[in-house]
N, C-alpha and C positions, 0 to 999 in steps of 0.2 A: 504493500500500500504506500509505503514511505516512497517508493522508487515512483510509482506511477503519480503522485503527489510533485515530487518535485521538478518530473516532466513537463507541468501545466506551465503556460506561460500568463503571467498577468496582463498581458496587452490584448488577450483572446478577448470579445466583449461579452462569452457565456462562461468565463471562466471561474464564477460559483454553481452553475448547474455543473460542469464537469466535476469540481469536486463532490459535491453532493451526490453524484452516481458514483463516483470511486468509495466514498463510504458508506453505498447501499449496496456495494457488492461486497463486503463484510457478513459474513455469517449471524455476529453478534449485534447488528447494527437494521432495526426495521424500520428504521426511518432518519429524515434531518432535515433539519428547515434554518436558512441562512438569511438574519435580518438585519434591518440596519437602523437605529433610535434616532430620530430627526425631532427636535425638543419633546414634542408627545405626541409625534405619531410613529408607525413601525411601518414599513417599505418590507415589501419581500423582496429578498434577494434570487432566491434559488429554493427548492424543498423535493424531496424524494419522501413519495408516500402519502394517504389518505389525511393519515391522521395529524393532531396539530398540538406542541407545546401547549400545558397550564401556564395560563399568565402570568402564577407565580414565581413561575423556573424564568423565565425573562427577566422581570423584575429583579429577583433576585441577583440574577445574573449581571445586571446592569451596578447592583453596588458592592461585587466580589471581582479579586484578583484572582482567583481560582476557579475550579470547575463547585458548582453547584446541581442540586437535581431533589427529581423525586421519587417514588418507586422505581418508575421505566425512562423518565426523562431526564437528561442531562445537561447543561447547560453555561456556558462561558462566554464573555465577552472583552471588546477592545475599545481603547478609543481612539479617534482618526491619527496620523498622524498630520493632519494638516493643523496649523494650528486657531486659523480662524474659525475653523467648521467644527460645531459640537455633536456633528452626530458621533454613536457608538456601534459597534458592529457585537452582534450576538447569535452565536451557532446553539441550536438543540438538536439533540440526536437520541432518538426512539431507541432504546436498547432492548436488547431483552434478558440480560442479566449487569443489574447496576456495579456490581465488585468487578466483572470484567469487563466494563464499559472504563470503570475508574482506573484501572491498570492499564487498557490499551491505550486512553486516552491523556492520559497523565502524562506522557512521554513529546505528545503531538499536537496538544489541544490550542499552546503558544501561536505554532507556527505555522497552522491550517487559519486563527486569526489572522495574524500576519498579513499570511497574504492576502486574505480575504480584503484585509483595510489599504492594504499596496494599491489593489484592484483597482480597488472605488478610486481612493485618492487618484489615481493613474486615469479612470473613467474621468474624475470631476475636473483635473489638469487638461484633460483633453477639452471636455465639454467648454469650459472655460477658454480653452481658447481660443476655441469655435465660436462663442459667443462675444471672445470680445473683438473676433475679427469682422463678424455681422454688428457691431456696434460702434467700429472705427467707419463700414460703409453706411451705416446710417445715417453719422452724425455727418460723412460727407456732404451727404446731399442733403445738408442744411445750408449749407454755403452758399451767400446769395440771395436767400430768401430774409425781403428787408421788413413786411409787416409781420409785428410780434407773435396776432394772433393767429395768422397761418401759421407762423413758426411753431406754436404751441399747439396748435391741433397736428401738424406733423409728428413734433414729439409725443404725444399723446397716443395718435395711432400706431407708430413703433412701436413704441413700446408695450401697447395690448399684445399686440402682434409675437412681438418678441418674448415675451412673457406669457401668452396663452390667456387673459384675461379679458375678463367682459368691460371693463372700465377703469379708464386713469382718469387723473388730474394731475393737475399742477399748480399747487398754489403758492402766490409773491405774497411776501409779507411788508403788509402797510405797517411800519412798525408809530408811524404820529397816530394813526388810529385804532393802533391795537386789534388789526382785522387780519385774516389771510383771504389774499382774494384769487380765486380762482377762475380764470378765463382763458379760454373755455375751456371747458374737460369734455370727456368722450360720453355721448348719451346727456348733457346739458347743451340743448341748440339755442341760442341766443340772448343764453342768463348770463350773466355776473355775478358766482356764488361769494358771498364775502360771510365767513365764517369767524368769532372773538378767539384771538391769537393764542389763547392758552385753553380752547372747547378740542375735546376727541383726541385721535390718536393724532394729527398733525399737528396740534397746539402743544403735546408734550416733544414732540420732534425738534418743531421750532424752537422748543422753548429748552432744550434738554443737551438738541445739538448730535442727539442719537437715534439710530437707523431702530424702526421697531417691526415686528412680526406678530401679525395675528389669528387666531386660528379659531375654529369653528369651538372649541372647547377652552382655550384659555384664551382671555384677556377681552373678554366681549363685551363686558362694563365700560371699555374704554370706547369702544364705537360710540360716534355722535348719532343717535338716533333721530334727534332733529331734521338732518341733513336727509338723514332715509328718507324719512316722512313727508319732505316737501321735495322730492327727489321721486316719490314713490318708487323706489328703489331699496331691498336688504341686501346688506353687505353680511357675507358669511366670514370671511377670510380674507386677509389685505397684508400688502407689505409699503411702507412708508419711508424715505430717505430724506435726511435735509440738504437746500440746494444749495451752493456756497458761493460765495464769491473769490474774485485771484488773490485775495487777502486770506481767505479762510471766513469772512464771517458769512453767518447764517444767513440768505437771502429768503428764504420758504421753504417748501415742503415737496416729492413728489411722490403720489399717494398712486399705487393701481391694489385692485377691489378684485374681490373674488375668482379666484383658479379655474378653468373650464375642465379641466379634470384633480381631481382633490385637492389637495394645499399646496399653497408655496412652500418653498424651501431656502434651506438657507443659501445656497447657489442661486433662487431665485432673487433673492435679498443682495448678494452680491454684485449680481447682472444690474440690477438696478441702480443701485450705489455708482456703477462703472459708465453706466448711463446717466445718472443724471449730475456728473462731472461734465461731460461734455455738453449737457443741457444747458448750465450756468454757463459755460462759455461760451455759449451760442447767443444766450441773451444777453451777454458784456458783449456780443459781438466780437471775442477773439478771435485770434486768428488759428484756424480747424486746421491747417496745416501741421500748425505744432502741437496743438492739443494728439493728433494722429500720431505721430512720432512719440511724444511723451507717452502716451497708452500702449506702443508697439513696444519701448523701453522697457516698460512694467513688464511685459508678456514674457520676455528674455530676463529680467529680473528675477521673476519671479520664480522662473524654468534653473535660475543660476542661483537663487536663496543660497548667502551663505557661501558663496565665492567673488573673492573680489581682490584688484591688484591695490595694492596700498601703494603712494609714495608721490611726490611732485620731483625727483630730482630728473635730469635731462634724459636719462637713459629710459625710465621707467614712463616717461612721458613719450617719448617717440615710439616706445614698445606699445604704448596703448593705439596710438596712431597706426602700426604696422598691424595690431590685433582686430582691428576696427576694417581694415580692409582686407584682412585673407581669410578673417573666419566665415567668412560665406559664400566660402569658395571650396572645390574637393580638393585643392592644389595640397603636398605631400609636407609637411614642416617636422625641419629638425632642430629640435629646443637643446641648445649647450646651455652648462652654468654647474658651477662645482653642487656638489649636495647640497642639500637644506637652502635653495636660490629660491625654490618656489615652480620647479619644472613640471610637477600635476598641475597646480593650483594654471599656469597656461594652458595645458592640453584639456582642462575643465572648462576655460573660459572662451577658447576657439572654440568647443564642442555648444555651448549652451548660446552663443551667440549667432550661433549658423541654422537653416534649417532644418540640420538632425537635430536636435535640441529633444525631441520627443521622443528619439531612440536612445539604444543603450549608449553609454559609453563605459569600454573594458578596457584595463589597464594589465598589462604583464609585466612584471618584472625580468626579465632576461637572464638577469646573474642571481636570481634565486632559485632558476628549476634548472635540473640537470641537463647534461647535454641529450641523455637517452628520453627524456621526458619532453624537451622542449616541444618537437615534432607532433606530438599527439596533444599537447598540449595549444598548440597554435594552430593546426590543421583537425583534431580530434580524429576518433579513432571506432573500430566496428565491433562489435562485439568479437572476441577471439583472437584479437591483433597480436594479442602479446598475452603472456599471463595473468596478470590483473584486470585485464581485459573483458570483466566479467557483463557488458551491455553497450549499445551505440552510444557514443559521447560526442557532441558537439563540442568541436575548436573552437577558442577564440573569436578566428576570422569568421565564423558563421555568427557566434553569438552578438558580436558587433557591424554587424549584413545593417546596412542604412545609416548605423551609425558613427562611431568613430572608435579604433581602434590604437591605444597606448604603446606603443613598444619603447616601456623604459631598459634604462643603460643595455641600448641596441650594441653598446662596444664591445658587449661580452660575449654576443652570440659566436657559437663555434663559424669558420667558414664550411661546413657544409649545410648547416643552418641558415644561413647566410644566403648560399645558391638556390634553396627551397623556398626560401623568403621573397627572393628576386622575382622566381618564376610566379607564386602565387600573383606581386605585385604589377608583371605585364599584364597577364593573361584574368587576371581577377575570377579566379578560379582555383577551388583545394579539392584536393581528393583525401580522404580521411584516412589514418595507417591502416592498411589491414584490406582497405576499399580501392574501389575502382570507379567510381559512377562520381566525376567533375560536378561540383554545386560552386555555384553562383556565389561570389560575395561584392558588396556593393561599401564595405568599411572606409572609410577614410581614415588614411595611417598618418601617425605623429610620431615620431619617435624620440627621444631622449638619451642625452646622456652626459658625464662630468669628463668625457675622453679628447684628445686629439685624433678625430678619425680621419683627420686629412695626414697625419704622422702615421698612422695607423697604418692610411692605404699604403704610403712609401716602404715600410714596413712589411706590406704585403702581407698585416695581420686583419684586412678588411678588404672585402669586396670591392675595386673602385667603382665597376658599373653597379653593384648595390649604391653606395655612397651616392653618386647622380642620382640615384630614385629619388631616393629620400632627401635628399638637399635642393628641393624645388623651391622653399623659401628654410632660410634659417633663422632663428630665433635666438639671442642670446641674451642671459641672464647673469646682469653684473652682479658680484658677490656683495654682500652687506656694507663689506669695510668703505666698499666702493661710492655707498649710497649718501653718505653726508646727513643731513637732516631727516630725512626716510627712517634713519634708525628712531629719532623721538614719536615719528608719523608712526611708526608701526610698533613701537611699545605704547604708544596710549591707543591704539585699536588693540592689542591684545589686552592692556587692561580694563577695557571697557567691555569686551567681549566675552572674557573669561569670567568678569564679577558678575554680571549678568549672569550667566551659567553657574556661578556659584551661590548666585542670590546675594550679593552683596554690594556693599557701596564701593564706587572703583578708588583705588585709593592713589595720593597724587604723587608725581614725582620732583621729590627734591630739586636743588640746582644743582647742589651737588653727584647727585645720580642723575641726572642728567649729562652732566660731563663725562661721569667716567663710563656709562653707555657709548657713548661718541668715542671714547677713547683707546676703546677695547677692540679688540684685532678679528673678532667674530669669524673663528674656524667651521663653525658649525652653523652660519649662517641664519636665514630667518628664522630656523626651525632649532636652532640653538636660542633663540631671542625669547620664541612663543613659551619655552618648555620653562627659561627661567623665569619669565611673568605667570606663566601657570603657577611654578612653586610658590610662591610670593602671596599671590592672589591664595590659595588654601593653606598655608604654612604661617599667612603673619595676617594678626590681626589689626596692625597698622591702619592708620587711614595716608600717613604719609611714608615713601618709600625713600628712604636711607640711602647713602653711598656703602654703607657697611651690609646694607642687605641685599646688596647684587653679591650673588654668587654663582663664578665663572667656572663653566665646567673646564678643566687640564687648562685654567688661566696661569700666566705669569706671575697673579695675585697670589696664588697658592705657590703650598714649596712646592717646588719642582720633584717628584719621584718620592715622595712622601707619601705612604699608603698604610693604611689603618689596621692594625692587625686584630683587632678586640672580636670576642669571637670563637667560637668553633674551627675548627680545619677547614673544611668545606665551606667555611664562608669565608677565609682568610682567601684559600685558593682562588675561590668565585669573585673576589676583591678584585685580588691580581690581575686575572684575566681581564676583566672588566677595564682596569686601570690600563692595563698591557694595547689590549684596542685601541682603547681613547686615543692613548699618547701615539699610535702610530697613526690613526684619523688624522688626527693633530700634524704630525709629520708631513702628510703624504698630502696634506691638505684636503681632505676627503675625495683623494683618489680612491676606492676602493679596491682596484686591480692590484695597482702596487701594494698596498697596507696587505691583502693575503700574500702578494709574495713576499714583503718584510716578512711575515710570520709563517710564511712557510705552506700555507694553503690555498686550494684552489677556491676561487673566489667564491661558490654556494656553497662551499665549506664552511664560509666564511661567515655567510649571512644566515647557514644554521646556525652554529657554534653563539654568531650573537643572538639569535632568536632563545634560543637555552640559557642564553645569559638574562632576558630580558631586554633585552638593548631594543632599540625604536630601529625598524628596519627600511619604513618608508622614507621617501622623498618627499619636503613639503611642498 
């Protein structure tokens, strides 16, 4: 079941019916129903079988981190990982013996949520972007149009439209008379509804400043009945946003009524909120040019949450400019920059900034998987290829097909790795170890690495016609020491990023620490910088950050070959080792090639041995 489970892909759009039949073909399993809590209603997702969860195993379920149940039903839940959206996601599964229901499902109950909430999230990122590209063309063909209230019965009709609804408005707030006046709305022909500024759900909007959601069951006290009544018109169910001005302040309300099929949601709450930005700017008469561009921004923002290049010095600036023009393009980039530059955090920002932005993006390490491994690992492999070979495994190159494919420190792939890589990259076509039958791959490659692969090729330790593939643009990343004021730019984003994730106030930096930040020779780069603000941020409850509270790892500051013996054997050892690395990182300037051959290993030697240590393996 685990196997056939982790087959599924979340991009599929029935992919909670598929698992819901893979766990009613369990013996012990006669049913499963997959829903999803959207404030207080329940959405079916998928269900196998007649019968239907007690609403108590739901409920329940909704305020446990664990599996709950009742005789025959079982029941667990998640919440999204988006973080605007409150819905919860809740599996129940018909069993027919609750002790082996609790056994088998104990192991899998996580990570069948999981995906379940990937899904959505994945469906609502789509959906979302579907809609806010029909609301960049809507708001186009505003443009031009100079009477307000054609303008507003245009918006008005969109947005039913757009939304599924029997009725919008839109009301301006006369704030000298303390009215909200609404002209015209959809289904009011040639009235003037002018409403007191602080009556119903738009008088708290205006008045609050916050988006509200109403629904057939909660919050129905707050409808203006009045309005019905001389409207002859009941409103079941609404969602209301306030309209703002290029200030930010509150201008009015924009109000649509009733669902044509059940309630809105909270993606419909969104769509509207995304709509009625570009509403206000229609009526300041902005210019929709830009407003289009800023909401395309968002789009790509939003797809890159959580990735972003820090820094205003000359290099980091032209690197945005160079990022700005090849990420939307298939063209091949090779990112140089010693370790810890920041060489994912580009191959993340080409990727989320381009069209594939909706596809995967897979990253390999090169000099972490063996030479025998590489091949089935980049090209994948058929059931019986080889010994372990125990089922078909997709490569790399297929799992990243549309979208963007990582090949970090490419310097260490073997040359005959290398030849197989090349022919993949003409022909855009793998055949899997073991297989015969050519599949398509459509990846855009990026590769990486801390090497001279132009010494390399003289060396005749690199492919040169590989080297051309991949050098179709280059990309270099200047090392920290290099970066000047960048350095204070990128420790007060990681302490404001890190406090934040620790729940804490970000605490400030001295002058002092200030200075000797800038003064420090940063071998270990950004990601030596991030690691010592992380410690800092959960090790000191300081609000102010000290010169004496930087602490540099294999710094100058320290004695040099000074190592702690206090301790066990096995941890004195595990010291040394530990220390023994750093100081050659340190040396070799985080070449990692040479650092194993300082010490005598081949390079995934190398990068096991530290994974056993604990050591940080990635590139930041």
């Amino acid at each position: 079941m685990n196997n056939a489970l982790l087959k599924l892909s979340i991009t599929d759009k029935d992919y909670p019916q598929q698992v819901t039949d893979i766990l009613a073909g369990q013996s012990w399993i006669q049913g499963c129903v997959i829903r999803v809590a959207d404030g207080i209603r329940w959405v079916e997702l998928a269900r196998r079988g007649e019968a239907s969860p007690p609403e108590s195993v739901l409920q329940q379920s909704l305020d446990s981190t664990g599996i709950v149940g009742s005789d025959t039903w079982l029941g667990f839940s998640q919440n999204s990982f988006l973080s605007e959206s409150p819905e919860q996601y809740c599996m129940a599964i018909h069993v027919t013996d609750p002790e082996i229901g609790l056994t088998q499902l104990s192991e899998i109950y996580a990570a069948l949520l999981s995906g379940i909430a990937q899904w959505h999230c994945y469906q609502q990122l789509q959906d979302r972007s579907i809609r806010t590209e029909t609301i960049l063309k809507i708001a186009a063909q505003w443009h031009g149009i100079k009477q307000t209230d054609q303008l507003i019965l245009e918006i008005v009709e969109a947005s039913t439209q757009l939304l599924e609804a029997e009725r919008a408005s839109l009301f301006l707030w006369d704030k000298e008379n303390e009215q909200l006046v609404a002209r015209p709305a959809l289904g009011i022909v040639d009235t003037e509804l002018r409403v007191p500024d602080d009556a119903g759900v738009v008088g708290e909007v205006v008045q609050s400043g916050y988006s509200m959601r109403i629904d057939e069951v909660d919050g129905q006290e707050q409808i203006n009945r009045d309005v019905d009544n001389k409207l002859d018109f009941t409103t079941n169910n609404l969602i209301c946003c306030p309209l703002r001005d290029r200030d930010g302040e509150v201008i009015g309300a924009f109000e649509v009524l009733n669902k044509k099929d059940g309630a809105f949601s909270s993606s419909d709450l969104k769509a509207l909120e995304d709509l009625a930005s570009h509403v206000a700017a229609a009526l300041e008469e902005a210019q929709e040019v830009e407003q289009i561009i800023a909401s395309r921004s968002l789009i790509a923002e939003q797809a890159a949450e959580g990735v972003s290049l820090i820094g205003e010095c000359p290099q980091i600036v032209a690197l945005r400019t160079t990022l700005d023009r090849i990420a939307n393009t298939d063209l091949a980039v090779l990112i140089l920059g010693e370790n810890g530059t920041g060489k994912e955090v580009i191959s993340q920002l080409l990727h989320f900034k381009s069209d594939r932005r909706d596809e995967p993006l897979v990253a390999v390490n090169c000099a972490a998987i063996s030479e025998s491994l590489l091949e089935s690992e980049l090209f994948g492999h058929v059931q019986g290829a080889f010994t372990d070979a125990r089922e078909d495994r997709e490569g790399k190159f297929e799992l990243a097909s549309r979208g963007t494919l990582l090949l970090d420190e490419i310097g260490d792939m073997s040359l005959s790795g290398q030849a197989k890589l090349l022919r993949v990259l003409e022909d855009k076509m793998v055949v899997r170890v073991g297989g015969s039958t050519p599949i398509h791959t459509d990846a855009r490659v990026i590769a990486a690495t801390n090497q001279d692969l132009s010494e390399m090729v003289r060396e005749k330790r690199f492919r040169e016609d590989l080297f051309y593939r991949l050098n179709v643009m280059t990309v270099e990343l200047p090392a920290l020491r290099e970066r000047g004021e960048d350095i204070l730019l990128l420790a007060e984003h990681f302490l404001k990023e890190l406090s934040t994730r620790a729940r804490r106030k970000a605490p400030k930096l001295s002058a002092a620490a200030r200075k000797r930040l800038l003064a420090h020779h940063w071998p270990g780069n950004v990601r030596e910088l991030r690691n010592m603000i992380e410690r800092i941020i959960y090790l000191s409850d300081s609000n102010r950050i000290a010169a004496e509270d930087l602490s540099f790892a294999n710094s100058q500051d320290e004695a040099d070959g000074v190592i702690s013996y206090h301790g066990t054997l096995n941890d004195a050892t595990k010291n040394f080792q530990i220390e023994l690395i750093r100081s050659q990182i340190k040396k070799c300037r985080g070449n990692m090639s040479e650092v194993a051959r300082q010490l005598g290993l081949h390079r995934s030697n190398l990068y096991r041995k530290m994974g056993q240590l604990g050591m940080a393996l990635e590139d930041e």
